[in-house]
C-alpha positions in Angstrom: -63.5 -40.5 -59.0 -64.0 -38.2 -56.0 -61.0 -35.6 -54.6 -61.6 -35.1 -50.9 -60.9 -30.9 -51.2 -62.3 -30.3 -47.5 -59.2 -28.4 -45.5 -58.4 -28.9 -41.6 -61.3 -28.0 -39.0 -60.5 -25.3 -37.0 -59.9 -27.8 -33.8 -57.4 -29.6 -35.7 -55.6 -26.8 -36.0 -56.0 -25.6 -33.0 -54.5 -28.9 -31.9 -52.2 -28.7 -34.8 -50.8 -25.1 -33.4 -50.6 -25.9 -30.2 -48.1 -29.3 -30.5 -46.0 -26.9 -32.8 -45.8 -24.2 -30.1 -45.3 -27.0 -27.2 -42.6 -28.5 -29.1 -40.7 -24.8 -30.3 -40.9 -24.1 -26.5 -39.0 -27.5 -25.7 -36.7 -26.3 -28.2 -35.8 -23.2 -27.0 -35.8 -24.6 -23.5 -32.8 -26.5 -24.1 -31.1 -23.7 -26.1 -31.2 -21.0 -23.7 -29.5 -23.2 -20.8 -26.8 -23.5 -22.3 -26.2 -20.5 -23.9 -26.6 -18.9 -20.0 -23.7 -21.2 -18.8 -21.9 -20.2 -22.2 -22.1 -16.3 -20.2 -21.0 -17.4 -16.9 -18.2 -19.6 -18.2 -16.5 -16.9 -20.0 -17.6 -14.2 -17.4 -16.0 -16.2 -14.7 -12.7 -16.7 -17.1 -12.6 -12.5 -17.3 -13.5 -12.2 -13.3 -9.9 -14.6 -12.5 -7.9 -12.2 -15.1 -9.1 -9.4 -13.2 -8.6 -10.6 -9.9 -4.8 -11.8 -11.0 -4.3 -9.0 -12.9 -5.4 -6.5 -9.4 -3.1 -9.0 -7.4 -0.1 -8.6 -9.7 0.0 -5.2 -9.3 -0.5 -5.1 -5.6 2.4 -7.8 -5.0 4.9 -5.7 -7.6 4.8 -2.5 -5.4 4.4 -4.5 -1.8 7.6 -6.7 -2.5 9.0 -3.5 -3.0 8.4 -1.8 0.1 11.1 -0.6 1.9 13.6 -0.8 -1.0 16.6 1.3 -0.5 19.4 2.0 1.9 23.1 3.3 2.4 26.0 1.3 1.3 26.8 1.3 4.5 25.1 -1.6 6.8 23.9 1.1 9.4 20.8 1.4 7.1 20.4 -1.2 5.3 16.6 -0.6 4.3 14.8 2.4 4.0 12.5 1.3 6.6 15.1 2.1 9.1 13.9 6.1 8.9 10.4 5.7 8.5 7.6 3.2 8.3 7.3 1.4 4.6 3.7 0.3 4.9 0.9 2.3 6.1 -2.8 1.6 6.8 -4.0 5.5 5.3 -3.4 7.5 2.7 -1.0 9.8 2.2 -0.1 12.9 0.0 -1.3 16.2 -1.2 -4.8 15.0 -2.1 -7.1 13.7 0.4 -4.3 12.4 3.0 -5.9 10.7 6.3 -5.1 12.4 9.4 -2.9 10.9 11.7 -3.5 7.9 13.9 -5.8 6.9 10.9 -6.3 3.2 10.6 -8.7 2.0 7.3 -8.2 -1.7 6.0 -8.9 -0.8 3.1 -6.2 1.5 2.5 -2.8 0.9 2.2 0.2 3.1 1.1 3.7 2.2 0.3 7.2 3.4 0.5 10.1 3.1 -1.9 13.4 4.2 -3.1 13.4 4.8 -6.6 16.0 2.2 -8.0 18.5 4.9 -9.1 19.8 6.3 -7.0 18.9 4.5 -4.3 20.0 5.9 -0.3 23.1 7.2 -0.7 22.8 11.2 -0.2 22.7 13.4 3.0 21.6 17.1 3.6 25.0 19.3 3.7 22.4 22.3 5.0 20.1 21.9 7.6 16.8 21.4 6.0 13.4 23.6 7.3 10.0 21.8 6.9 9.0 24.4 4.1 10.0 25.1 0.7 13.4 26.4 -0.2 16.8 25.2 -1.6 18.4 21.9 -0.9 22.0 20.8 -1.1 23.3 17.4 -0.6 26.7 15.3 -0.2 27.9 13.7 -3.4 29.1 9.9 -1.4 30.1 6.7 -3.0 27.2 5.5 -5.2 26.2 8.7 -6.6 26.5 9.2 -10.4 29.7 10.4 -11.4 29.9 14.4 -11.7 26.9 14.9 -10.2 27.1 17.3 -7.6 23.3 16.5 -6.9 23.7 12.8 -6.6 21.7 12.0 -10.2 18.4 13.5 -8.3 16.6 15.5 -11.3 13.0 17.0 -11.4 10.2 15.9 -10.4 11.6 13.6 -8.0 9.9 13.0 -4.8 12.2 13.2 -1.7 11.8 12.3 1.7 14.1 14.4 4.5 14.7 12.0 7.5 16.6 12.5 10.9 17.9 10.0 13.4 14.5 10.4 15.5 11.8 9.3 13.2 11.0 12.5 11.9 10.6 13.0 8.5 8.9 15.2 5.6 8.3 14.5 2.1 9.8 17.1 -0.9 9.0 17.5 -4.5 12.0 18.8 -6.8 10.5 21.3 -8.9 13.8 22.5 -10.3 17.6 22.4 -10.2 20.1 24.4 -10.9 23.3 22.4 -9.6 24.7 22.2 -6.8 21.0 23.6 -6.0 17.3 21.3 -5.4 15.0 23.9 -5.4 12.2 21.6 -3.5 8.1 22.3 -2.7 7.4 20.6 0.6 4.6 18.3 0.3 2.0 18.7 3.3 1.5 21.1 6.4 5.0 23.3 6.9 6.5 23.7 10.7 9.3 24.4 12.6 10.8 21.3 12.1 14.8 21.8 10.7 16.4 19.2 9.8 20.1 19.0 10.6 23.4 18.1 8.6 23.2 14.6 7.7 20.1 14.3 7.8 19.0 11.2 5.1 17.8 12.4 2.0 15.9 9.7 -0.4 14.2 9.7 -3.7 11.3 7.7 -3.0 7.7 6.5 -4.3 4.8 6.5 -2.9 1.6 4.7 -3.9 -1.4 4.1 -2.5 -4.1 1.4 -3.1 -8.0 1.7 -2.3 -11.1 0.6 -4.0 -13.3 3.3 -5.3 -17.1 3.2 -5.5 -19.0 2.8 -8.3 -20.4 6.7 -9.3 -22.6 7.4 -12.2 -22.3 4.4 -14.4 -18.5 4.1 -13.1 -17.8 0.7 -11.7 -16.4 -0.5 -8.4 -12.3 0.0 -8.9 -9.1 -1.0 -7.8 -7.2 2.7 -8.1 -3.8 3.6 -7.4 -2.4 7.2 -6.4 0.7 8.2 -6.4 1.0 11.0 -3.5 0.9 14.0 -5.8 -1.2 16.7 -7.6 -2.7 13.8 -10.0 -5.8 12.2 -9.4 -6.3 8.4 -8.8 -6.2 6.2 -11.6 -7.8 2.7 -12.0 -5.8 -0.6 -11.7 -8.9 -2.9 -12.0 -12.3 -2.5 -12.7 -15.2 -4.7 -10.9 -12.9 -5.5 -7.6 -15.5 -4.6 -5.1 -13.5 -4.9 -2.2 -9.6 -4.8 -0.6 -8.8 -5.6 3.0 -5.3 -5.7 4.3 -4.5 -7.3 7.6 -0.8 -6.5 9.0 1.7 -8.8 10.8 4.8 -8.1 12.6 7.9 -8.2 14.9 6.9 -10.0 18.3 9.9 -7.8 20.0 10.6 -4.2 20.4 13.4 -2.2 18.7 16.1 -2.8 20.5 19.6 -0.8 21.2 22.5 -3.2 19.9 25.3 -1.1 20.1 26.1 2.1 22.1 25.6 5.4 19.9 29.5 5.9 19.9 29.9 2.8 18.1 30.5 4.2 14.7 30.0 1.2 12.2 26.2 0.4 13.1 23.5 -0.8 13.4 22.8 0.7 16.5 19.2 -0.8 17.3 17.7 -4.3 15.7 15.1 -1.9 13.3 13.9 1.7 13.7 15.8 4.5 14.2 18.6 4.8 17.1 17.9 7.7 20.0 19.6 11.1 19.7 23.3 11.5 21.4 22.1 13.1 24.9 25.4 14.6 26.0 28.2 14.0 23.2 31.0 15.3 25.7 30.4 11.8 27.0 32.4 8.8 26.5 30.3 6.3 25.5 27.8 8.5 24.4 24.6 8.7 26.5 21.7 7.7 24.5 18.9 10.1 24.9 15.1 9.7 25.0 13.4 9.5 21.8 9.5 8.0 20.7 11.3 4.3 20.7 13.6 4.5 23.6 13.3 5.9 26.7 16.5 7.3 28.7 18.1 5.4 31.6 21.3 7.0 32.5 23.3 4.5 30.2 24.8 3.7 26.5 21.7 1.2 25.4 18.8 2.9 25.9 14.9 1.2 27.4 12.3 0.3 24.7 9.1 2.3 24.8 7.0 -0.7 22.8 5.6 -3.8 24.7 7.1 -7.2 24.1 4.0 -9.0 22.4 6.1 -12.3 21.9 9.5 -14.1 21.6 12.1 -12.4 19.5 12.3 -15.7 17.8 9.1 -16.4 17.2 6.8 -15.9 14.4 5.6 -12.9 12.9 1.9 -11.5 15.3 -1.5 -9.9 14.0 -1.2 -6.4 14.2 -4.4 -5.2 15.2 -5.7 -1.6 14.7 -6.1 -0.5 18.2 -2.0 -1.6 18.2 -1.5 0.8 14.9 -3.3 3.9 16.3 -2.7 4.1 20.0 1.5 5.5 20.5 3.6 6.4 21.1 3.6 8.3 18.4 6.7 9.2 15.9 8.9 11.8 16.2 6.7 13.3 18.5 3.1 14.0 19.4 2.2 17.4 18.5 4.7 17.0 14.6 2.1 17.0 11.9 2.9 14.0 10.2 3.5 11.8 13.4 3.1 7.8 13.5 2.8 5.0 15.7 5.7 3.8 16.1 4.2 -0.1 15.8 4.3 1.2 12.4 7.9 -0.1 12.4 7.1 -3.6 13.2 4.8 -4.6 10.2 7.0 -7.1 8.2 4.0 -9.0 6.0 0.6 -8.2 5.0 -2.2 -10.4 3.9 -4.4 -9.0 1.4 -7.9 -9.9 0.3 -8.8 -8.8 -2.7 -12.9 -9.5 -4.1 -14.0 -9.3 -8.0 -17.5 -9.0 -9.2 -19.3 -9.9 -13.1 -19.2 -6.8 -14.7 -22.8 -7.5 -16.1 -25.5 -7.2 -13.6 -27.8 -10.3 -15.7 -25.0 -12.4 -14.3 -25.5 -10.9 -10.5 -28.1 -12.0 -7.9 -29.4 -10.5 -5.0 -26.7 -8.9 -2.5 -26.0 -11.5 -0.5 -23.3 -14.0 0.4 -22.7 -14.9 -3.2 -22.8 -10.7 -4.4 -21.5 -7.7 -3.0 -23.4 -5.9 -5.5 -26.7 -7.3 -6.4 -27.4 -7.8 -10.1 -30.6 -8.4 -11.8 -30.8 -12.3 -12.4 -33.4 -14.6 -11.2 -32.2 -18.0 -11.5 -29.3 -19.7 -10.2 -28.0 -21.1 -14.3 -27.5 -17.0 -14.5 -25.4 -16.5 -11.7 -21.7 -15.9 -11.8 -20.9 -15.4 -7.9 -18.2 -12.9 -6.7 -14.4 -14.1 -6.7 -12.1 -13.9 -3.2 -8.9 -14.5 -3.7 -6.1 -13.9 -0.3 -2.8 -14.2 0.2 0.1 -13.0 2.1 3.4 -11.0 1.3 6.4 -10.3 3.1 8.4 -8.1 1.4 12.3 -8.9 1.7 13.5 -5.2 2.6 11.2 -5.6 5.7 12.8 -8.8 7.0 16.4 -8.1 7.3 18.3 -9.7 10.6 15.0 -12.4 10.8 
């Protein structure tokens, strides 16, 4: 018997090679697929925990804005002195000047939980650094003689007018606050009685990605440190502001000793005290008219009873301004009427094979080429109103 030994021809396995290689390709046609929307999947799972975790933070220190006031119900909040929500940064390190509006900014004011309002100046207080003394009233620790405020505390000096400045304790040596004032010194004095509050401050802005850095959510807190991330891949924040229809209004003439003497923001100064009742004097919310209640300076924008109103920028940045126009740290005084804020906050893939061109989909264009790749940015918006802003509503 005969064994065939003869082998393939070469066009056999030519043929031969090329089914394998059309059917390996098939193969690893259906493999890589899936294992792209096995990436996005989990991508777009880290992209939601980003974007809630950057939203958590920035509804733990809005709900707080304006925490803090007397015992007393003259000043209930501490948004009574001074605006608790502003569209700009402020502090020692790169503060906006003022009449700055940027939506993408936003800095907040609170009273540290302990102790919270309860302290006044018992010396007049210059706009510079120096010693500081203060009453010891109901709510202060007991046998403290500087109301339980200790170093490194961050105080803010208010009058009756709207004026205010911020302090740092850098030492204390009871009954003594030996304070550094915190931005551009002036003439400014503060008189007896003048509010003094521990506060916070913290601001909120997205930085820009910078060698091999990505896009952040960062947080600053007013002082000598630098910013420090929150969030990394949120691309963007905007903040829209809403508030009061109705101007601050005088309820009660300034001789009236109980309070509150206007429906928010701070009353006018006493013109002439050797008045009965008390003359209300001009001030950046009221102007003077000869009598006890004095005129709103703000335009009526709505009903007092109706809803909350866009705020606009040109309504943030236009006056009158707080205490005063030439003071270096004035305001608008629409400042006063934010009561809610609607954030929008926008997270990216952190890995640019997930990210297509910049577009509607990406902020930030990426480097993949088909649509099973992409994992498109996340917007998430919602509003807040904190409850220290929406007392008497």
């Amino acid at each position: 018997m005969v064994t065939d030994t003869r082998g393939f021809s070469i066009v056999e396995f030519v043929v031969a090679s090329t089914l394998f290689l059309v059917v390996l390709a098939l193969g690893f046609g259906q493999v890589d697929p899936t294992e792209g929307v096995f990436s996005t999947q989990s991508e777009r799972v880290d992209m939601q925990q980003r974007i809630r975790a950057a939203l958590d933070a920035l509804e733990r220190d809005v709900s707080g804005a304006g925490l803090g006031g007397s015992l007393s119900t003259a000043r209930p909040s501490l948004a009574a002195w001074v605006p608790a929500l502003w569209p700009m940064r402020l502090g020692l390190r790169g503060a906006d000047p003022p009449g700055t509006f940027r939506p993408e900014v936003m800095t907040i004011l609170t009273a540290t939980p302990l102790p919270w309002v309860v302290s006044t100046a018992m010396t007049p207080v210059p706009a510079q650094s120096g010693g500081l003394r203060v009453t010891t009233e109901p709510g202060c620790p007991p046998l403290s003689s500087t109301c339980g405020l200790v170093t490194d505390m961050d105080l803010l000096v208010a009058d009756a007018e709207g004026g205010f400045d911020v302090f740092a304790i850098v030492d204390v040596t009871a009954p003594t606050l030996w304070v550094r004032h915190i931005g551009p010194t002036s003439s400014k004095v503060y008189p007896v009685g003048s509010a003094v509050v521990p506060i916070r401050r913290r601001t909120y802005a997205v930085r820009q990605p910078v060698a091999g850095r990505p896009p952040q959510l960062a947080k600053y807190d007013g002082g000598r440190a630098p910013d420090s991330p929150v969030v990394d891949h949120v691309v963007s924040l905007a903040v829209d502001y809403f508030g009061e229809p109705d101007p601050p209004r005088m309820r009660r003439p300034l001789s009236d000793p109980s309070g509150p003497w206007t429906t928010y923001g701070p009353p006018p100064p006493v013109a002439d005290g050797g008045v009965m009742p008390h003359i209300s004097g001009e001030s950046c919310l009221f102007a003077e008219n000869g009598t006890a209640i004095g005129t709103p300076k703000l335009a009526t924008l709505g009903s007092a009873s109706g809803p909350l109103i866009p705020l606009r920028p040109a309504r943030l940045t236009d006056g009158p301004w707080c205490p005063d126009p030439a003071a270096p740290n004035r305001y608008d005084a629409d400042l006063l009427r934010i009561r809610s804020v609607q954030l929008t906050l926008r997270v990216e893939a952190a890995l640019d094979a997930l990210r297509g061109p910049a577009g509607l989909l990406f902020a930030r264009a990426g480097t993949a080429r088909t649509a099973d790749r992409y994992a498109p940015d996340i917007e998430l918006r919602t509003r807040i109103t904190p409850r220290n802003l929406v007392l008497g509503r």
